[in-house]
C-alpha positions as CSV (number, residue, x, y, z in Angstrom):
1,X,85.4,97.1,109.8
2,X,86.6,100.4,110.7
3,X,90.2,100.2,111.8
4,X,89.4,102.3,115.1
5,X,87.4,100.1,116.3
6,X,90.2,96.9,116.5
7,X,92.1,97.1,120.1
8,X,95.4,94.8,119.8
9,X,97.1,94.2,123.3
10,X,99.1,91.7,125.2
11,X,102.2,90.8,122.6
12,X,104.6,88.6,122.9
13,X,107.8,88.2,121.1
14,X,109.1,84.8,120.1
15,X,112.4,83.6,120.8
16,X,114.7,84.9,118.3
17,X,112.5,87.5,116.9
18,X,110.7,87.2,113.2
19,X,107.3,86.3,114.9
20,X,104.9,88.1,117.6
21,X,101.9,86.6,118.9
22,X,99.3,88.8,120.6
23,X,95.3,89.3,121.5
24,X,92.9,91.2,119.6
25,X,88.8,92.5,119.6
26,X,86.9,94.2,116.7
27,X,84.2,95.8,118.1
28,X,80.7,97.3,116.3
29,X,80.6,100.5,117.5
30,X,82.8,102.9,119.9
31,X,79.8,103.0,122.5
32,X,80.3,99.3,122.7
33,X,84.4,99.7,122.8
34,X,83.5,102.5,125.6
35,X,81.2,100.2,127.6
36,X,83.6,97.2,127.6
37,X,87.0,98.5,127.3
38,X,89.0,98.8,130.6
39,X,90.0,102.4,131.2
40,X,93.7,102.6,130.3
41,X,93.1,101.0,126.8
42,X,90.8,103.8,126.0
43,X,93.1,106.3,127.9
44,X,95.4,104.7,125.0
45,X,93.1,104.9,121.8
46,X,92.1,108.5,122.9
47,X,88.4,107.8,123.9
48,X,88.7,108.7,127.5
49,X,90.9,111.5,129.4
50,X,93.0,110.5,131.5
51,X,93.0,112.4,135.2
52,X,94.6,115.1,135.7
53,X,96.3,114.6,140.0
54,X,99.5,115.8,141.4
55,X,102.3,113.5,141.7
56,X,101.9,110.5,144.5
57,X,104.8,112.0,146.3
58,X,102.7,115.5,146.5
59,X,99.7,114.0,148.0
60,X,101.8,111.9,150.4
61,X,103.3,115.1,151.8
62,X,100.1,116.4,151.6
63,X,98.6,113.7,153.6
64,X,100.9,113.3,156.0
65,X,101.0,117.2,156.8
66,X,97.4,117.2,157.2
67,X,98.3,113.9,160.3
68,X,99.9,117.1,162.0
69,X,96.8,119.1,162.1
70,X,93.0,118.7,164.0
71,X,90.0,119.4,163.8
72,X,88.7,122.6,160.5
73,X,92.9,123.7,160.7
74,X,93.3,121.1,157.5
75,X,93.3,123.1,154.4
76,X,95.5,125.4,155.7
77,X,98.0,122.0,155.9
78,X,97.3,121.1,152.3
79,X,99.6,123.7,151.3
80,X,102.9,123.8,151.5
81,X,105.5,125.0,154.6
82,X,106.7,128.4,153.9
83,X,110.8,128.8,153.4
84,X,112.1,130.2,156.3
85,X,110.2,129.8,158.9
């Protein structure tokens, strides 16, 4: 099989080292990894892209400037406050 197509996850280390014991699939084909691998293990082997979003604490801020703001005024809160002012 082609070595691409063998996903190894979920090892665990003995006691004392010398030995790890872990979980492995072979699949056929990479439309078969792609249709029943979770997400992040593909994000891993470079199959799928990972999404590009700002940092969590950016969209909280975000969020919670938007709370300040009703009604069509909300992209103008998705930015950020000017320095200064």
């Amino acid at each position: 099989t082609d070595k691409d197509r063998v996903v190894v996850f979920g090892f665990r280390t003995a006691f004392g080292g010398g030995r790890s014991t872990g979980f492995a699939l072979v699949y056929d084909s990479e439309e078969a990894q792609k249709r029943f691998e979770p997400k992040y293990r593909l994000i891993r082997d470079g199959l799928a892209k990972k999404a590009e979003r700002p940092t969590r604490k950016l969209r909280k801020e975000r969020k919670n400037r938007q709370k300040k703001f009703r009604g069509t005024a909300k992209v103008k809160a998705a930015e950020p406050p000017k320095k200064g002012k």
